[in-house]
C-alpha positions as CSV (number, residue, x, y, z in Angstrom):
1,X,-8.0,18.2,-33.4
2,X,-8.3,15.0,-35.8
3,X,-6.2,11.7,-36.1
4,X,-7.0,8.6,-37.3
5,X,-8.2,5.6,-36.2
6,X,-9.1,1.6,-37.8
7,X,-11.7,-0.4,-37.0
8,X,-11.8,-3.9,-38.4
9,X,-13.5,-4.0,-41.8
10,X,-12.7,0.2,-42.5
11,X,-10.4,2.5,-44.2
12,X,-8.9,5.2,-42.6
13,X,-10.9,8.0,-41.7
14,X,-10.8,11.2,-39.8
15,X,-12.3,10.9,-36.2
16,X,-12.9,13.1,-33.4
17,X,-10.5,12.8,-30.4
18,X,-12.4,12.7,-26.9
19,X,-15.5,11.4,-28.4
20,X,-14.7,8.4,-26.5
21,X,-17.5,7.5,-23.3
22,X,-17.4,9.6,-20.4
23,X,-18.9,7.4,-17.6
24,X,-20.5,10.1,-15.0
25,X,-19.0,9.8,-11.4
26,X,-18.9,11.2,-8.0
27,X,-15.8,12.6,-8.9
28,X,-17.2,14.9,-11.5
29,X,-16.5,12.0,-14.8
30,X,-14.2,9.3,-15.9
31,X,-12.4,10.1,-19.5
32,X,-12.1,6.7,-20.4
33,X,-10.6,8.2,-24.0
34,X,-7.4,8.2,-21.5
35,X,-7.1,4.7,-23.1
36,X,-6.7,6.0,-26.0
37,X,-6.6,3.5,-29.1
38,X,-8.4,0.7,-26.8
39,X,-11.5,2.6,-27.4
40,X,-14.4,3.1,-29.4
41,X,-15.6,6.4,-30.1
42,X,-19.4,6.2,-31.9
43,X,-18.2,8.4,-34.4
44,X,-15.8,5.8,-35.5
45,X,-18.1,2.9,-36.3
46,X,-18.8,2.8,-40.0
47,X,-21.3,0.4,-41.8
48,X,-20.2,-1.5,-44.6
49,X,-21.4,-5.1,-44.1
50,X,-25.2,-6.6,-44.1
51,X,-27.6,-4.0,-42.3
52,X,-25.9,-1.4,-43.2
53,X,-28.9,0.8,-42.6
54,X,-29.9,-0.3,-39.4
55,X,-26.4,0.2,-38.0
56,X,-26.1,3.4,-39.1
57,X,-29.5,4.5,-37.8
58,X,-28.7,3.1,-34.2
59,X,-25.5,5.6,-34.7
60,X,-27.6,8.5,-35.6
61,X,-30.0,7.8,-32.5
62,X,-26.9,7.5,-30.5
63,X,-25.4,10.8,-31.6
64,X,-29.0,12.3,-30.9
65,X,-28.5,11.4,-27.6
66,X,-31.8,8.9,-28.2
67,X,-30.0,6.4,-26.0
68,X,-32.5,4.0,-25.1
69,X,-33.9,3.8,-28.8
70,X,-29.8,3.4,-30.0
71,X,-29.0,0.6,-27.9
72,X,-32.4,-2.0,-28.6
73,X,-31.4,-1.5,-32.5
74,X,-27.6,-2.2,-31.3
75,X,-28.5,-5.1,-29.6
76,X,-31.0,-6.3,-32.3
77,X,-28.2,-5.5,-35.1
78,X,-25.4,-7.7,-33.4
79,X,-28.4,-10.3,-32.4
80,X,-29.3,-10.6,-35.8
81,X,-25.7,-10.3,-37.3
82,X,-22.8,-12.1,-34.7
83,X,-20.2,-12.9,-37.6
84,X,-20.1,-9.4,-38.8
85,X,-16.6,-7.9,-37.9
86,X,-18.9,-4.9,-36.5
87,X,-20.9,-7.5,-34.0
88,X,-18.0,-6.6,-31.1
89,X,-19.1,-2.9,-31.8
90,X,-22.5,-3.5,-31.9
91,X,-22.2,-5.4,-28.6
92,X,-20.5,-2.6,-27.0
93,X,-22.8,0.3,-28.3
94,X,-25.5,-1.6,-26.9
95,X,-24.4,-1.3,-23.5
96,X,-22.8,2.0,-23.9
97,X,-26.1,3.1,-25.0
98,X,-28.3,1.4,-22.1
99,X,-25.6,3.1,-19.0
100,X,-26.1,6.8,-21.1
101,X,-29.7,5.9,-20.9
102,X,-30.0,5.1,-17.0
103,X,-30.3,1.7,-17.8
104,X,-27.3,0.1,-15.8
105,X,-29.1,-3.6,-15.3
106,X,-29.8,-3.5,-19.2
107,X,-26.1,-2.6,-20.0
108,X,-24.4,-5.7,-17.6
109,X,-26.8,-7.7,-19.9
110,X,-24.8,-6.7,-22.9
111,X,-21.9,-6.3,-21.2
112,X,-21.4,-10.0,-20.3
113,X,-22.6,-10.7,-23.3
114,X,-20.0,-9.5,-25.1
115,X,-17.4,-11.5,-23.0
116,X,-18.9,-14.7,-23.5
117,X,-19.6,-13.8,-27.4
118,X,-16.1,-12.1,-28.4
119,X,-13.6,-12.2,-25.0
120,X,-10.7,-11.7,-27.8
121,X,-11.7,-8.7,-29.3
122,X,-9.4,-5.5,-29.1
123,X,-12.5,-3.7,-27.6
124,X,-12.8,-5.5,-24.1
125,X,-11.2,-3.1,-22.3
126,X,-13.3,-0.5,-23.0
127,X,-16.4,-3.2,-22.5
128,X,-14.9,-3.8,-19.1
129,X,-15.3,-0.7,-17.9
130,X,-18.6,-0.2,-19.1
131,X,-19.5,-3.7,-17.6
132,X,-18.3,-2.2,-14.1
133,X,-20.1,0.7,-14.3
134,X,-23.4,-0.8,-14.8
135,X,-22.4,-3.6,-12.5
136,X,-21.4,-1.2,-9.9
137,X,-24.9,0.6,-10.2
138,X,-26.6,-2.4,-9.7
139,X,-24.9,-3.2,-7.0
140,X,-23.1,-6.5,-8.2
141,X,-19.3,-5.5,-6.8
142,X,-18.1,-8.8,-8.3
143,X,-18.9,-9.0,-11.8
144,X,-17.5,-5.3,-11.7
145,X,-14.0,-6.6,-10.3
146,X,-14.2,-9.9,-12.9
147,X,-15.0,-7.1,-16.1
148,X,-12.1,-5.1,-15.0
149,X,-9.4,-8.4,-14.3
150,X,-10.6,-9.6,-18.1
151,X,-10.3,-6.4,-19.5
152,X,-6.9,-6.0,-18.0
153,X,-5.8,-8.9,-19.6
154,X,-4.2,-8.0,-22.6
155,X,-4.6,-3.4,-21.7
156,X,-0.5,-2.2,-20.8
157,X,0.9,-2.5,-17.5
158,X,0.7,1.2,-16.9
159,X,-3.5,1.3,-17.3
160,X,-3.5,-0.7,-13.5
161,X,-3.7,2.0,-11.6
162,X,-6.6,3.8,-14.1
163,X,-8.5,0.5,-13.6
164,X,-7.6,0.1,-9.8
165,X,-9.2,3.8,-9.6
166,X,-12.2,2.7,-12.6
167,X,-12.8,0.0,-9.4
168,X,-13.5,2.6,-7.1
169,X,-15.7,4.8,-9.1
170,X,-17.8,2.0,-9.9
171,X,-18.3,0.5,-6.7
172,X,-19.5,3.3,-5.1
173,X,-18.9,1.7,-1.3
174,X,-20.5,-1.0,-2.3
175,X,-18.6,-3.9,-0.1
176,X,-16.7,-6.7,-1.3
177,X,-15.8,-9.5,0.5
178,X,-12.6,-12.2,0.2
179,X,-14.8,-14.8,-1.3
180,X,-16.1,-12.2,-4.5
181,X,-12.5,-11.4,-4.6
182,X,-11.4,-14.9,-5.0
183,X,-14.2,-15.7,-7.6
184,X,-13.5,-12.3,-9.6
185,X,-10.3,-13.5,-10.3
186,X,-10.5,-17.2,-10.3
187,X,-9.6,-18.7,-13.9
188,X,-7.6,-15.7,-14.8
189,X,-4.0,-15.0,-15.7
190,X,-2.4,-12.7,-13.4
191,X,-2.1,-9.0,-14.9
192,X,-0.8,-5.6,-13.5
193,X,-4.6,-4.8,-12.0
194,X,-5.2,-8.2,-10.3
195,X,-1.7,-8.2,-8.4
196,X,-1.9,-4.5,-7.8
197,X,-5.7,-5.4,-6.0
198,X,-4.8,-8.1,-4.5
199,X,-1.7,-6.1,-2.5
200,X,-3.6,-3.7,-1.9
201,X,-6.6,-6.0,-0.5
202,X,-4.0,-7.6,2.2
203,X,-2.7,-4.6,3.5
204,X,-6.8,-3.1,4.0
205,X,-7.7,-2.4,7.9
206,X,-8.7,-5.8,9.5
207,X,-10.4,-6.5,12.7
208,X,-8.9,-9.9,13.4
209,X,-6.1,-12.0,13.4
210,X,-8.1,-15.1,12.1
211,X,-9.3,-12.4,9.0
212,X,-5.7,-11.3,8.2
213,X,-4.2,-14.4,8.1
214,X,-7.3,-15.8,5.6
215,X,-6.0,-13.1,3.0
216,X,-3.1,-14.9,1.9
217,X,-5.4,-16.8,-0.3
218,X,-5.1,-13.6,-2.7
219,X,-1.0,-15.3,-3.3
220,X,-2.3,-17.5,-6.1
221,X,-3.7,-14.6,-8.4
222,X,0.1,-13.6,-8.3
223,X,3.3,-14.8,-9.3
224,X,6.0,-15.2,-7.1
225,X,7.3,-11.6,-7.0
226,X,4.1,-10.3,-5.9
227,X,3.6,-13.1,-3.4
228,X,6.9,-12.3,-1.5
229,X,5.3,-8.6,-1.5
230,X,2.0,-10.1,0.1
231,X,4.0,-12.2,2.9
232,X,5.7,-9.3,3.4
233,X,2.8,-7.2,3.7
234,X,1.3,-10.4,6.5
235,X,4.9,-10.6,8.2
236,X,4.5,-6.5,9.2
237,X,1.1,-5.9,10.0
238,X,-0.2,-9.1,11.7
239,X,1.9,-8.5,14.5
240,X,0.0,-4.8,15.1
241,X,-3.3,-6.8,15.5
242,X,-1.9,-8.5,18.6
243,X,1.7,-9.3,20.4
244,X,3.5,-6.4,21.6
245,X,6.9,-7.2,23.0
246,X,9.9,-5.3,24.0
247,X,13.0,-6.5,21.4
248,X,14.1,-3.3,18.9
249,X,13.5,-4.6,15.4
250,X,15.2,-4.1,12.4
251,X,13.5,-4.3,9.3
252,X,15.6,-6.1,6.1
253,X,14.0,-4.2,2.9
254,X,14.7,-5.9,-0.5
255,X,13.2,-6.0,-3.8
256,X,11.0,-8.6,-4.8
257,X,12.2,-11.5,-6.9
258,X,12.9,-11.6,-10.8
259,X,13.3,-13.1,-13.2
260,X,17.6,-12.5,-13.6
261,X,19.6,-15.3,-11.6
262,X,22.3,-13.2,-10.6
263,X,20.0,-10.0,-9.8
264,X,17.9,-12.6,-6.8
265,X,21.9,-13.9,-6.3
266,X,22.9,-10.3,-5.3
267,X,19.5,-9.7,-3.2
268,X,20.8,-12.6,-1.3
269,X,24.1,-12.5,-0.8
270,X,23.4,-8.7,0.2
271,X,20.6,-10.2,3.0
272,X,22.4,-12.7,3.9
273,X,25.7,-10.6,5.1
274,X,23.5,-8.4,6.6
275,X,22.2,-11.3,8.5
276,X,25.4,-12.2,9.5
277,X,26.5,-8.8,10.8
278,X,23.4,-9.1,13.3
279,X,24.4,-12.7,14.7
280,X,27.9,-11.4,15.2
281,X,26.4,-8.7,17.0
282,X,24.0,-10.5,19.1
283,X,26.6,-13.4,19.9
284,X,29.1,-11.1,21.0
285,X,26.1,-9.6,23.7
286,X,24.8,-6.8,22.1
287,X,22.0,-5.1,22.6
288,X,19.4,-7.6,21.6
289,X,17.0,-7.2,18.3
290,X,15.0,-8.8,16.5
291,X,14.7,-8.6,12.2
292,X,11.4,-9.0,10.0
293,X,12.7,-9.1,6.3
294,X,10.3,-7.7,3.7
295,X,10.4,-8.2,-0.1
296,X,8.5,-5.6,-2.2
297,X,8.7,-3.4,-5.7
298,X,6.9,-0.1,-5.8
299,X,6.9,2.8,-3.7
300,X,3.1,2.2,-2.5
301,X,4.0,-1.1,-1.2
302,X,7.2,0.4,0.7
303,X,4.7,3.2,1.4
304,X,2.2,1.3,3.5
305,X,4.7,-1.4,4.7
306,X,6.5,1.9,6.5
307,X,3.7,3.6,7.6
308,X,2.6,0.7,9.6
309,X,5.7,0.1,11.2
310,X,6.2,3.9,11.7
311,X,3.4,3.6,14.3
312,X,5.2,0.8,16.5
313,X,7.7,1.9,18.5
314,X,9.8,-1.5,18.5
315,X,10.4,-0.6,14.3
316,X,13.9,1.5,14.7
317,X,15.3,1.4,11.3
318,X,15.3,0.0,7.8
319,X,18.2,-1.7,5.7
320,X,18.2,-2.1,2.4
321,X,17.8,-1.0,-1.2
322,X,20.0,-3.0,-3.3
323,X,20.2,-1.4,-7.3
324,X,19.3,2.2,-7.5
325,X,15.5,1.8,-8.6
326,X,14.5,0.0,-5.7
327,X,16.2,1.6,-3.6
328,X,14.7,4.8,-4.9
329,X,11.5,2.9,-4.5
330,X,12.5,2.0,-0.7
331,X,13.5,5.6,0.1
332,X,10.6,7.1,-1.4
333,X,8.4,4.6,1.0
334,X,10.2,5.5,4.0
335,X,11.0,9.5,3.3
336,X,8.9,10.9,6.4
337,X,8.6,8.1,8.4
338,X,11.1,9.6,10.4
339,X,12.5,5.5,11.2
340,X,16.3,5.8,10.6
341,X,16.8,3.7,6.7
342,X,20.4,2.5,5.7
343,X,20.8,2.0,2.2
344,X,24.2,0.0,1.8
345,X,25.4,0.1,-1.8
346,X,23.0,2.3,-4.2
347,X,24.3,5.0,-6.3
348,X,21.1,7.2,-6.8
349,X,21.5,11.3,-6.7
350,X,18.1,11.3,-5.4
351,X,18.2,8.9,-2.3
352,X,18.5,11.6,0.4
353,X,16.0,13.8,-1.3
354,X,13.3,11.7,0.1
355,X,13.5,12.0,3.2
356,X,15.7,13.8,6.4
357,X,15.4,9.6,7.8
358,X,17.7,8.5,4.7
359,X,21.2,7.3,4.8
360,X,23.2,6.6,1.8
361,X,26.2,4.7,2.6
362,X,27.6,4.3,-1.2
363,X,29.0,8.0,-2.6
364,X,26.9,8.9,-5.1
365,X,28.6,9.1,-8.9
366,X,28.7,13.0,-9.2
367,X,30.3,12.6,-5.6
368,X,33.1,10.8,-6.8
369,X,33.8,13.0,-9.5
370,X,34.0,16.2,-7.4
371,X,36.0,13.9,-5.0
372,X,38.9,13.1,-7.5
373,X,39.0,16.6,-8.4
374,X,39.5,17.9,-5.0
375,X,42.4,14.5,-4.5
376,X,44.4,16.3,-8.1
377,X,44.0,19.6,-6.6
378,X,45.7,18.5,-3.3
379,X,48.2,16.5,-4.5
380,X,49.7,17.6,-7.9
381,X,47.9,21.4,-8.4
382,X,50.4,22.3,-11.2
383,X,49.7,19.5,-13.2
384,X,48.3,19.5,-16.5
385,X,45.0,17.3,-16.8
386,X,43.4,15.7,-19.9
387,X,40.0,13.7,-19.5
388,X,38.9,10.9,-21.6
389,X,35.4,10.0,-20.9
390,X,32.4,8.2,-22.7
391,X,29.3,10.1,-23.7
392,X,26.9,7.7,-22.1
393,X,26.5,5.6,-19.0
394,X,27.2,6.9,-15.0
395,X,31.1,7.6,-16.0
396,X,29.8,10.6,-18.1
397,X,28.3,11.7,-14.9
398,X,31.3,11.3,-13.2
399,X,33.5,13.1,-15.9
400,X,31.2,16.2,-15.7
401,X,31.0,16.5,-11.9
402,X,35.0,15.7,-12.3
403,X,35.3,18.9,-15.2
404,X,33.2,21.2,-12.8
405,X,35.1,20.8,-9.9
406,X,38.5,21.1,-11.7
407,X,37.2,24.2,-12.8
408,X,35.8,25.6,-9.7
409,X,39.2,24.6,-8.4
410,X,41.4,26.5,-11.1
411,X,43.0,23.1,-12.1
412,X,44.7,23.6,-15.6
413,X,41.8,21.3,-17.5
414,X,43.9,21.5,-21.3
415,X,41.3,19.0,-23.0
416,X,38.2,16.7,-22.8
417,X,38.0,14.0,-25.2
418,X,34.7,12.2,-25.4
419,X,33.9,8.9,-27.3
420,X,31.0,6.4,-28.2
421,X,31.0,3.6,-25.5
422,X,31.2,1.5,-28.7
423,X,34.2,3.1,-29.9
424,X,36.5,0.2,-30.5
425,X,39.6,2.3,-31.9
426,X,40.5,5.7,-29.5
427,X,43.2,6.7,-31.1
428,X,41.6,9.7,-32.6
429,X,41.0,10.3,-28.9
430,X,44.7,10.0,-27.6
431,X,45.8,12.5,-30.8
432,X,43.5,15.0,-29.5
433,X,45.0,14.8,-26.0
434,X,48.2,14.6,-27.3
435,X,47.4,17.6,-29.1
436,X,47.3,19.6,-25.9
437,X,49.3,17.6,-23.5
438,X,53.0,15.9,-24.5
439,X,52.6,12.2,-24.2
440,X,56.1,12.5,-22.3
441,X,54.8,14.4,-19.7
442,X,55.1,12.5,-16.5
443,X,53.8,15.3,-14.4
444,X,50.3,15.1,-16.7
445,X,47.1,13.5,-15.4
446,X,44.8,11.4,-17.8
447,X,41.3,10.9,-15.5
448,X,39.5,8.0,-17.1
449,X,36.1,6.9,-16.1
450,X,34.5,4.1,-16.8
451,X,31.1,2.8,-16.7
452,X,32.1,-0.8,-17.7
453,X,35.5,-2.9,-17.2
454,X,35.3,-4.6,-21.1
455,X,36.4,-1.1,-21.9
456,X,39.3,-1.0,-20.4
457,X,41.8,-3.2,-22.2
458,X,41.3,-0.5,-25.4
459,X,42.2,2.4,-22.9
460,X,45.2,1.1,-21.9
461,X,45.8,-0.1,-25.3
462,X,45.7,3.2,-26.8
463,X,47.9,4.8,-23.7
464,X,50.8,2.6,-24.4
465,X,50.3,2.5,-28.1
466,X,50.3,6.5,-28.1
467,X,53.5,7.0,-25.8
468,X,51.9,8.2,-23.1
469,X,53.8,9.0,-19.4
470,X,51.0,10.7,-17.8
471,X,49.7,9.6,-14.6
472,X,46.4,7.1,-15.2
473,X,43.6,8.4,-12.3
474,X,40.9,6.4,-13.1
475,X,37.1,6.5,-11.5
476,X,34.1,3.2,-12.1
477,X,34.8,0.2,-13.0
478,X,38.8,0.0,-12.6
479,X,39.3,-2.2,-9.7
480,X,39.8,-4.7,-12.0
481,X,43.5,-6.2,-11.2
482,X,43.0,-9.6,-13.7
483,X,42.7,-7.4,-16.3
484,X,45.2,-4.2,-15.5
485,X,47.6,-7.1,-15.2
486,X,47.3,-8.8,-18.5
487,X,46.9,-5.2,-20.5
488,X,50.1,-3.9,-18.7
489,X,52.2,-6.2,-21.2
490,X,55.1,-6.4,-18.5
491,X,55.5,-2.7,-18.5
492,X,55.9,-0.6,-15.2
493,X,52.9,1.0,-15.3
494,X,50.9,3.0,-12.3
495,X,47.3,3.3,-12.2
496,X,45.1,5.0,-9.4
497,X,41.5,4.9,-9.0
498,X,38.6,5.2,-7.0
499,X,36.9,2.2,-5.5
500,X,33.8,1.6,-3.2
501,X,35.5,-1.7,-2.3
502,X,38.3,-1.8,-0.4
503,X,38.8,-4.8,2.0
504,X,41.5,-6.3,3.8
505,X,41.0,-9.8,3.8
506,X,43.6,-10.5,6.4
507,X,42.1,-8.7,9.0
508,X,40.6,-9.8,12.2
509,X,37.5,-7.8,11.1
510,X,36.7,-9.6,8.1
511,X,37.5,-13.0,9.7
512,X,34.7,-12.6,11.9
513,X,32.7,-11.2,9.3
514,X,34.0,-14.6,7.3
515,X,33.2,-17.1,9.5
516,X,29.8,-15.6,10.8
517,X,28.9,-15.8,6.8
518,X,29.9,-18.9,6.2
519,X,27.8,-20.2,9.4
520,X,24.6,-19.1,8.3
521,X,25.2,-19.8,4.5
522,X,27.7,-22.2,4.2
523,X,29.2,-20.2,0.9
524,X,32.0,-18.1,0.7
525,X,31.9,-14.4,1.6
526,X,30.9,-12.1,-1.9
527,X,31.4,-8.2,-2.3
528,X,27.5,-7.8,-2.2
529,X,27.8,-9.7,1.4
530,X,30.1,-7.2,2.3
531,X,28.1,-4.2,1.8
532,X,25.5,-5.8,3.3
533,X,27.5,-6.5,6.2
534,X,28.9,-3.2,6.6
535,X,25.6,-1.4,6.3
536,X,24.1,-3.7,9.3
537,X,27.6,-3.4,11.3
538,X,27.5,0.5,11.0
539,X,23.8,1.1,11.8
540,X,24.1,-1.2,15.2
541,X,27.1,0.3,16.3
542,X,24.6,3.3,16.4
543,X,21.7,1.3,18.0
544,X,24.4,0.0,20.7
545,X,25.7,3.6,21.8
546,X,23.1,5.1,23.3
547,X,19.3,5.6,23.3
548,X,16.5,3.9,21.0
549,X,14.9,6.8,20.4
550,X,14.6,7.5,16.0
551,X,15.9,11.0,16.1
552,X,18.4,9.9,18.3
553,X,19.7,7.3,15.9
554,X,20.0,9.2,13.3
555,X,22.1,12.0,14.8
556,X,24.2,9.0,15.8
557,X,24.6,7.7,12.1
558,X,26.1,11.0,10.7
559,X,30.0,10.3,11.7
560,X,32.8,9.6,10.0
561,X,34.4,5.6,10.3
562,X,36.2,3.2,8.3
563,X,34.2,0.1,7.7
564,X,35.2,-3.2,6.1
565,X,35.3,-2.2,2.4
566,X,35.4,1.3,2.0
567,X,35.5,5.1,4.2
568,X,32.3,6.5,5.4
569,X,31.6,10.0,6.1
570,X,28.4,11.7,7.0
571,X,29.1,14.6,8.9
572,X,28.2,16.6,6.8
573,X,25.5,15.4,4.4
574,X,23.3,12.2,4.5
575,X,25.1,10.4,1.4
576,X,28.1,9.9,1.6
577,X,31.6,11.9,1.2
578,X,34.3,9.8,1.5
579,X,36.0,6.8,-1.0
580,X,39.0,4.9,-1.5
581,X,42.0,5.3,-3.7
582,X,43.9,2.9,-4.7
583,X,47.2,2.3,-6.5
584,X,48.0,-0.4,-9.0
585,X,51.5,-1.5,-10.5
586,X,53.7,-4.8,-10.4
587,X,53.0,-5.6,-6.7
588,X,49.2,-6.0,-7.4
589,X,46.3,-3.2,-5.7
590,X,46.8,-1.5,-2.7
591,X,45.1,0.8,-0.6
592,X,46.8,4.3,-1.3
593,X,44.5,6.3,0.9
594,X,41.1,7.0,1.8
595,X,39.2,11.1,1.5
596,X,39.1,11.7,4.2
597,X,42.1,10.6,5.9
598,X,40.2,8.7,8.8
C-alpha cells in the first residue's frame, strides 16, 4: 500500500507504509510506525542538498542492512553538514542505524545529540524513542524517561499511553528512583506522558510512610488537575501503610479541576451538599463515619484509587460522578469492586453496565421517554399524539425511546415532526402536525422534548401562532417557569413535563437541608447541592438500617422513596425508574404527580 509523505526540502513522493523502525523487545517488537506521520521511514529521506552522494550511499548501506557502515557515514554527513534541512535526518539515521547494529551506547551518543543540535525538529519523537531504547540497553533509566518527556512535548495527547508502554519496553526492569524521576522531568512543560507517569509513580507499591509521603514532589510536573488526582491518590493509600481504625468511611468521588468556572462551581456545590447531608446525619446521632474526598479524571486513576480501598474493610461506598463522562469514568473504576457507588445526577445509559456495585440515582434519558409513554397510555389512551422533536442532542433520545414505547403500547402515534436544533421558524413543523391532528383538538397530545430551554420560546410561539388546543407534555429542559411565563402572552395555557427536580422549599426537610448548607458554606442552597444532598441522604439511610456489610448495602439501596427533589425507585433495576411531573399554568409549577405513585 503507498501514500505519501514530505520531508523538508522534497516533493511528494510515493513511500512505503510500515517501513518505519521496529525497535526489537521482549514483547516480540514495538511498531513505532504506530505514530504515523511523526516518523521517518529510510525510504523517505531523499538527497538533494550538498553531499548528495554520500547521503545517499549511507541510505543504500542502511537498506542493505550494513548498519554499522550506514550510521558512521550518517553521522559524518550531518557532522560535516548541520545547516542542511536533512542534518535532523541524518542525526536520527545515525542512531537508528547504531541500535539496528547492536550498538545501543553509540546510538544515545547521537541520540542526545540530536536534542541538543535540533530539539525543534518535527522528528523528535521518533528520536526519543530511539534515545530510550539505547538508553535503556545501556542501562541509563533516566535519560530514557528525559528522551521520552521531550519527545512528548509537542506528540498528541492520545500517544501517552504508547510512550508510558515505549517506557517499559526500554527499561527492561531497570530501576528508577524519585530523584531520576525528578531530574527526567525537571525543566520541562508538563505533557500527557509526564502527568500520566507521574500518577502512576505515586500510586506504585511503597514500603514506607516516610517514602509515600516524599512522592508528592512528582505535583510540580503537573498542573493543578493532575495534582488534585496525586493528593488524591496520597489521601487513599497512605492510610493502608499504617492506622487502622474502626469509623465506616465514605469516599466523595469527583472530577478533577478545569478549566470552566461554572463546571468546578457545580463540582462544588454538588460536594459540598453532600457534605452537608453527612453533618446532618452525624449531628442528629447517626451512625458515625468518616469521608476522604478524592478528585480524579480517567478510569485508571478511579481504577487503582478503588482497588485500594476495595481491600479495607472501613471503605463502604462511593459518591459521586457529577456530568456523564466522569461519571462513566468513576463507574468504570469502581464496576467489580463490589463497594456500594451512588452516582447522584448523571444521565449515562451505560452507568449500571459497569458494574452489579452501581447505583444511578438520575433516570436515564431513554428512561424518561418510555416513562412519559407509559404516563399517556394511563391517563388519556384514546388520545391522539403528535411528537415534535429535534434531530440532535439527548431530547432525540428521549423522542425515540418516547415513539417506541407508544408503539409497544398501541397509542394512536398520527405523526412525528423532526427539525434542526437551529431551526429558528417551525411552522413547517406545526403544518405537518396539523396535517394529521386538528389544532382544535383538546383531547390531542403534543410531546415536546427538549435538549435546551433557548428553544422553547419558538415552540410555544409556533403552538399559539398555529391554533393549537392540544395538551403540551413536554420532557428536558422545560422546568423553566421564567420563561413559560413570559411566552404564555396572558393566555390560559397548560403545560406538563417531566422534571428531575422537584423540591418543596417549604418543607421541614429542605430547611434542615438549608441551614446545614448554609453552615458549612455560608452560600445559599443550589439545585447541584441538592442532588448532592439527596444522593448522601439516601445512601446513609441505607448505612443506618442495618449491617455494614457491602452486599448488604446494596440490597438495601434498591427501594423505592421520595427524596428532596425528585422520586426514586430501584426495585427493579439499578438506575433509576421513577420522575416527576409537573403541571404549569397561571398559578406558577406544581407538582402533579410522581411514577410511581410513592
Amino acid at each position: 500500500m503507498y501514500g505519501y509523505s514530505r520531508v523538508p526540502g522534497n516533493e511528494r513522493q510515493p513511500v512505503k507504509r510500515g517501513r518505519s523502525l521496529r525497535l526489537s523487545n521482549r514483547r516480540g517488537g514495538l511498531l513505532i510506525a504506530l505514530f504515523g506521520a511523526w516518523f521517518l521511514p529510510a525510504s523517505m529521506v531523499c538527497a538533494q542538498d550538498d553531499g548528495a552522494g554520500k547521503f545517499r550511499t549511507a541510505l543504500d548501506l542502511y537498506e542493505r542492512r550494513q548498519y554499522k557502515q550506514a550510521a558512521e557515514l550518517f553521522r559524518v554527513w550531518y557532522t560535516a553538514y548541520p545547516e542542511s534541512t536533512r542534518a535532523p535526518a541524518a542525526c536520527v539515521m545515525a542512531a537508528r542505524s547504531f541500535l539496528a547494529a547492536g550498538l545501543p551506547a553509540e546510538a544515545e551518543k547521537d541520540g542526545g545529540r540530536f536534542f541538543a543540535l535540533y530539539p525543534d525538529s518535527p522528528y523528535r519523537l521518533e528520536a526519543a524513542l530511539i534515545l530510550a531504547q539505547s538508553a535503556g540497553r545501556t542501562g541509563n533509566g533516566k535519560v530514557a524517561l528525559r528522551a521520552l518527556a521531550l519527545g512528548a512535548i509537542a506528540a498528541p495527547d492520545f500517544s501517552a499511553s504508547m510512550l508510558i508502554e515505549a517506557l517499559r519496553d526500554s527499561l527492561l526492569g531497570t530501576p528508577l528512583s524519585l530523584e531520576d524521576v525528578e531530574d527526567a522531568f525537571s525543566g520541562l512543560p508538563p505533557s500527557p506522558f509526564s502527568c500520566r507517569y507521574c500518577v502512576e509513580w505515586v500510586s506504585r507499591p511503597a514500603v514506607s510512610r516516610e517514602e509515600f509521603t516524599r512522592r508528592a514532589v512528582l505535583k510540580r510536573f503537573c498542573p493543578e488537575g493532575i495534582s488534585a488526582e496525586i493528593d488524591s491518590l496520597r489521601n487513599i493509600l497512605l492510610p493502608r501503610l499504617g492506622d487502622v481504625g474502626a469509623t465506616p468511611i465514605i469516599c466523595i468521588a469527583l472530577p478533577a479541576a478545569s478549566e470552566e468556572t461554572e463546571r468546578n462551581r457545580v463540582v462544588r456545590d454538588m460536594r459540598d451538599g453532600i457534605l452537608s447531608a453527612i453533618d446532618l446525619h452525624n449531628a442528629q446521632g447517626g451512625l458515625p463515619v468518616d469521608v476522604e474526598c478524592i478528585y480524579a479524571s480517567t478510569s485508571d486513576t478511579f481504577r487503582t484509587l478503588f482497588a485500594s480501598m476495595a481491600r479495607d474493610r472501613r471503605n463502604i461506598g462511593i459518591i459521586g460522578g457529577v456530568f456523564s463522562e466522569d461519571a462513566l469514568s468513576l463507574a468504570q473504576g469502581a464496576g467489580g469492586t463490589g463497594i456500594p457507588c451512588v452516582v447522584p445526577a448523571a444521565t449515562a445509559e451505560e452507568l449500571t453496565t459497569c458494574g452489579e456495585n452501581i447505583i444511578q440515582m438520575n433516570s436515564t434519558f431513554k428512561t424518561r421517554g418510555s416513562i412519559l409513554a407509559d404516563y399517556v397510555a394511563a391517563t388519556r389512551p384514546s388520545a391522539k399524539i403528535a411528537v415534535l422533536a429535534p434531530l440532535e442532542g439527548f431530547a432525540r433520545l428521549i423522542a425515540e425511546a418516547f415513539i417506541e414505547r407508544a408503539r409497544s403500547n398501541r397509542l394512536k402515534l398520527e405523526v412525528v415532526s423532526w427539525y434542526s436544533s437551529g431551526t429558528m421558524d417551525l411552522r413547517p413543523q406545526y403544518k405537518t402536525v396539523a396535517e394529521k391532528i386538528s389544532p382544535s383538538d383538546t383531547t390531542a397530545v403534543l410531546f415536546v422534548p427538549l435538549s435546551t430551554a433557548e428553544i422553547l420560546p419558538r415552540i410555544l410561539r409556533g403552538y399559539l401562532q398555529g391554533g393549537f388546543r392540544a395538551i403540551v407534555l413536554g420532557a428536558g429542559d422545560w422546568n423553566r417557569p421564567d420563561i413559560l411565563t413570559q411566552c404564555m402572552e396572558g393566555r390560559d395555557l397548560t403545560v406538563e413535563f417531566e422534571s428531575d427536580y422537584a423540591v418543596m422549599e417549604g418543607s421541614s426537610q429542605y430547611r434542615d437541608f438549608a441551614q446545614a448548607y448554609r453552615r458549612r458554606t455560608g452560600r445559599e442552597p443550589t439545585r447541584d447541592a441538592v442532588f448532592g444532598y439527596d444522593a448522601a441522604r439516601f445512601f446513609l439511610a441505607a448505612v443506618s438500617a442495618g449491617s455494614l456489610h457491602r452486599p448488604d448495602i446494596l440490597c438495601r439501596l434498591r427501594k423505592a422513596c421520595l427524596v428532596l427533589h425528585s422520586p426514586v425507585d430501584l426495585r427493579h433495576s439499578r438506575s433509576n425508574r421513577a420522575l416527576n411531573i409537573m403541571r404549569f399554568n397561571m398559578e406558577g409549577v406544581s407538582r402533579l404527580l410522581t411514577i410511581p405513585d410513592l
